[in-house]
C-alpha positions in Angstrom: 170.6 180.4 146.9 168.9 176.8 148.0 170.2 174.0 146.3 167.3 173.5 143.8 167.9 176.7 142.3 172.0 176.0 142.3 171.5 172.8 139.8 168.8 174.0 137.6 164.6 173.3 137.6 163.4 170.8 140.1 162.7 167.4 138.2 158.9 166.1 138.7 158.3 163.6 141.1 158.8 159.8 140.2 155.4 157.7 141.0 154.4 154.4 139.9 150.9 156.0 138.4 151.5 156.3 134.6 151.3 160.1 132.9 147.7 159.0 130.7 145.0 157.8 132.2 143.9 154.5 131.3 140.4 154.6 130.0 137.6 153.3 132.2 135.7 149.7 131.7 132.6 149.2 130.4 131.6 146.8 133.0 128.0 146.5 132.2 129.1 145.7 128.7 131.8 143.3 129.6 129.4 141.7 132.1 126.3 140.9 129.7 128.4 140.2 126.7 130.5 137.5 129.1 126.7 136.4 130.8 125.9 135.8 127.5 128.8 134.2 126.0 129.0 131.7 128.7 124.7 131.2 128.4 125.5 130.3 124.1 128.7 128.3 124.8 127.1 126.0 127.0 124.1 125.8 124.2 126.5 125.0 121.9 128.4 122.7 124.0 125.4 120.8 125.2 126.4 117.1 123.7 129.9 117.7 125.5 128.0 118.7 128.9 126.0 115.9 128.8 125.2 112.6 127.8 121.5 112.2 128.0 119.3 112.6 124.7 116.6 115.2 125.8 114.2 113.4 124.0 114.6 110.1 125.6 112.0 108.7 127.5 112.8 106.5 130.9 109.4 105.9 132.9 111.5 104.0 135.5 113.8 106.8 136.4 110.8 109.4 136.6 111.2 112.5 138.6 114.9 111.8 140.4 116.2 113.8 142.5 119.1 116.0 141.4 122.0 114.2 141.8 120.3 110.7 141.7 121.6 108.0 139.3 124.0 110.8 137.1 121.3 113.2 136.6 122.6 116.8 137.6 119.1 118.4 137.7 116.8 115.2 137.9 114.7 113.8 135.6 110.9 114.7 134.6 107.7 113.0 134.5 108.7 111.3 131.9 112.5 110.1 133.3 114.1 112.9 130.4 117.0 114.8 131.9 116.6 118.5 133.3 119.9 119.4 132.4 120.1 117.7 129.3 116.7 119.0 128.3 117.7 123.2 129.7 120.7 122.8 127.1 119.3 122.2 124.1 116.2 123.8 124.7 118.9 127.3 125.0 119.9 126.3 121.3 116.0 126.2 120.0 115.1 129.5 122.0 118.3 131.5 121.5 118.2 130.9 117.9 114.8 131.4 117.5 114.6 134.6 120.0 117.8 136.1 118.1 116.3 135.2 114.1 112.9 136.8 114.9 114.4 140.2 115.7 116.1 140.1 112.8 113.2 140.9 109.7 112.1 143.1 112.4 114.3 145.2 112.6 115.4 145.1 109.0 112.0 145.8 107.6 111.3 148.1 110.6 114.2 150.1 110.2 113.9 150.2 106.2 110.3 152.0 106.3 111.4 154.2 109.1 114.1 155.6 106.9 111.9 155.7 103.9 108.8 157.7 106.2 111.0 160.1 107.9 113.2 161.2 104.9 109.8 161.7 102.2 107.5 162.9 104.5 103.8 163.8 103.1 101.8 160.9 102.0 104.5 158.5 102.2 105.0 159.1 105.9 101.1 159.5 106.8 100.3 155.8 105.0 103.1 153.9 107.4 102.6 155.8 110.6 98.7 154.8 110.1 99.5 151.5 109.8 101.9 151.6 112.9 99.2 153.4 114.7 96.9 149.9 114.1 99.2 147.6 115.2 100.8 149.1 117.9 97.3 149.4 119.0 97.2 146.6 120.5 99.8 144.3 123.1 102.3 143.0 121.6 102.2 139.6 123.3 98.4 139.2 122.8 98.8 140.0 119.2 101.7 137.5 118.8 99.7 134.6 120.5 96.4 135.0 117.9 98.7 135.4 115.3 100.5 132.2 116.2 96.9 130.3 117.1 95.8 131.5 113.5 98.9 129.9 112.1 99.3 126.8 114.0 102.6 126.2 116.1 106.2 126.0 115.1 108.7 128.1 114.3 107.4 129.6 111.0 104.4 130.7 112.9 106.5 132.1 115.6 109.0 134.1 113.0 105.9 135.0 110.7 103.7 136.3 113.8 106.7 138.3 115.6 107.8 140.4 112.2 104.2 141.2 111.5 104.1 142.8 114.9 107.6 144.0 116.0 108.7 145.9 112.8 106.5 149.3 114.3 108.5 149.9 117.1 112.4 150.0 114.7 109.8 152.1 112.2 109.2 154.7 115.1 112.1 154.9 116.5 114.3 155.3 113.3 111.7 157.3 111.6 112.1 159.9 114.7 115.8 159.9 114.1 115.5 160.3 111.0 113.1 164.0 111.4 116.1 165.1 113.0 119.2 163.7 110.9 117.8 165.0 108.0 118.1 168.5 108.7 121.5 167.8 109.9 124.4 169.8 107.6 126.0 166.8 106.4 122.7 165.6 105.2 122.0 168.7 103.6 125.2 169.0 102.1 124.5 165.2 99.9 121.1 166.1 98.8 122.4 169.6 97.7 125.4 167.5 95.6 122.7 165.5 93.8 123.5 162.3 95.1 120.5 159.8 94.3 118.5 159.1 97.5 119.3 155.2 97.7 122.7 156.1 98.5 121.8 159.4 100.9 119.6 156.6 103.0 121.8 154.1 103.4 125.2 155.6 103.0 125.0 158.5 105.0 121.9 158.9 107.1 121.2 155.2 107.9 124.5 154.8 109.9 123.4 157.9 112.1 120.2 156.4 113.3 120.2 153.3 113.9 122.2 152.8 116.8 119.3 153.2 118.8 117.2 150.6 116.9 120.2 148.2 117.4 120.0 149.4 121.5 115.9 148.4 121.6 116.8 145.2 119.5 118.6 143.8 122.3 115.8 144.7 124.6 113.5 143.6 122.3 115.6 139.7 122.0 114.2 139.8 125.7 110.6 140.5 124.5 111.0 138.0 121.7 112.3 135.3 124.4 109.4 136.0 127.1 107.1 135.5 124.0 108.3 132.2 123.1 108.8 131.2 126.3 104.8 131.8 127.1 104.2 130.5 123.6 105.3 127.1 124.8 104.4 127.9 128.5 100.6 127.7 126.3 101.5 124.6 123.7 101.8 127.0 120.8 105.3 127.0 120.8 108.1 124.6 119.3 106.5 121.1 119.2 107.5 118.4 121.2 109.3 116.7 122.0 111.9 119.3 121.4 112.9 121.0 124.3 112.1 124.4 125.0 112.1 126.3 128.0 108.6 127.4 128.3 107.2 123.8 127.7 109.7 122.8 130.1 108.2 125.8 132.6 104.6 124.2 131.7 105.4 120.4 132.2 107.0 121.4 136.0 104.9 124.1 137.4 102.0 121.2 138.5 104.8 119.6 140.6 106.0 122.7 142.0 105.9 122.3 145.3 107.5 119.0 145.2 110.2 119.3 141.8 110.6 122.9 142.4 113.3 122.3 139.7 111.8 121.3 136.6 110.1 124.8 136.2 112.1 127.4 138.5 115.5 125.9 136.9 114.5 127.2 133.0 112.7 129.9 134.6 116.2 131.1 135.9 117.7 130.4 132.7 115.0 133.2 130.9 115.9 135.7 133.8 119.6 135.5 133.2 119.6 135.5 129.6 117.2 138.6 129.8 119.9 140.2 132.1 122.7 139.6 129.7 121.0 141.6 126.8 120.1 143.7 129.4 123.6 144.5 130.3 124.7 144.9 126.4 122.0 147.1 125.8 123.3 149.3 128.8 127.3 148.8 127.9 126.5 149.9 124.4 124.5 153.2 125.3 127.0 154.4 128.1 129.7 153.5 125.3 127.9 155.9 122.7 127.7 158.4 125.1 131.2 158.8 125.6 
């Protein structure tokens, strides 16, 4: 008889690797949302980061160096702060790229609930109409709009909802065709719940996870169309920062202030990564 056998079962091996598995890290998730947390923080921060007004004009200190006399990033043509400027023109864009996907996909997401679940007439009239204005690009559209209107941000919120709510309408109104015939749905309508509350307390939480993925995209789409909105003078008037009128001012000194465009150029990539990311970290989390 061996000597395992003579003092009972063999006990399991001691490791240092614990019994349950820890679960795995979202790191595309945990990347954007901490891109993007450090991109708003400095936003909000922006009187702490620097002293400068943005809108300050100092012809004698026009186009430093960065580095020269204080000024991280250099001044501009017209001796305004590069830095200062980027900072607060992240608070105007952000907030402005962030609010306009907002009726969007509210309004967006509302009709295509309301299309998919009635079907018939209800659903030919809206996808007609999202037919027409997906019809044409969405950034061209957004531009005459705006022109129409005149600039500012009322233009810009007004001109972005009257194009972007199609492509929440589609996309919910596609989840929707299949939700519906889904058991649980089935099962309210047959207990004669009223349809209000079938919409939005049971169907609408099943579908729109996939609007919220594209709105995250579609922050990026907002921000690009800002950005060229300014980039064009139709955009947030000055002299309030913004990055695409900073982009605009700086690209006929490119070859010599390479910063005072490729700097808030950078700042558009990197913010378009971070949603990027999100959108990506919240897809492989659903998946799960």
């Amino acid at each position: 008889m061996s000597a395992a056998t003579s003092i009972g079962p063999a006990l399991p091996a001691v490791t240092g690797t614990p019994r349950r598995r820890r679960g795995r890290w979202n790191v595309p998730l945990v990347a954007g949302l901490t891109l993007f947390a450090l991109i708003v923080l400095c936003a909000v921060c922006a009187p702490l980061l620097t002293s400068y007004d943005p809108i300050k004009q100092n012809l004698t200190d026009a186009f430093l160096a960065p580095g020269a006399k204080g000024h991280l990033l250099g001044t501009d043509a017209f001796g305004r702060d590069v830095f200062s400027r980027l900072l607060y023109g992240a608070r105007v864009d952000l907030r402005v790229g962030v609010l306009a996907v907002i009726s969007p996909f509210v309004i967006g997401s509302l009709l295509g609930l309301i299309a998919g679940w009635f079907g018939g007439w209800v659903d030919a009239v809206i996808s007609r109409i999202v037919d027409m204005v997906i019809a044409f690009p969405f950034l061209v559209l957004v531009i005459a709009l705006v022109f129409a209107m005149g600039p500012g941000t009322t233009s810009i919120y007004t001109a972005i909802t009257l194009v972007g709510w199609v492509a929440y309408c589609r996309i919910v109104r596609g989840q929707v065709l299949i939700a519906k015939e889904q058991e649980y749905a089935m099962a309210a309508r047959a207990s004669g719940l009223p349809t209000w509350r079938i919409l939005l307390r049971h169907l609408l939480p099943n579908v729109v996870l996939q609007a919220f993925v594209f709105s995250m995209s579609d922050i990026v789409l907002t921000l690009l169309a800002i950005v060229t909105l300014g980039f064009l003078g139709l955009g947030v008037p000055p002299p309030t920062p913004d990055w695409g009128t900073m982009i605009q001012e700086g690209q006929q000194f490119i070859l010599d202030k390479w910063y005072m465009s490729t700097i808030p150029g950078l700042a558009v990539v990197l913010t378009g990564l971070a949603l990027a990311l999100i959108a990506d970290g919240i897809v492989e989390k659903a998946n799960k």
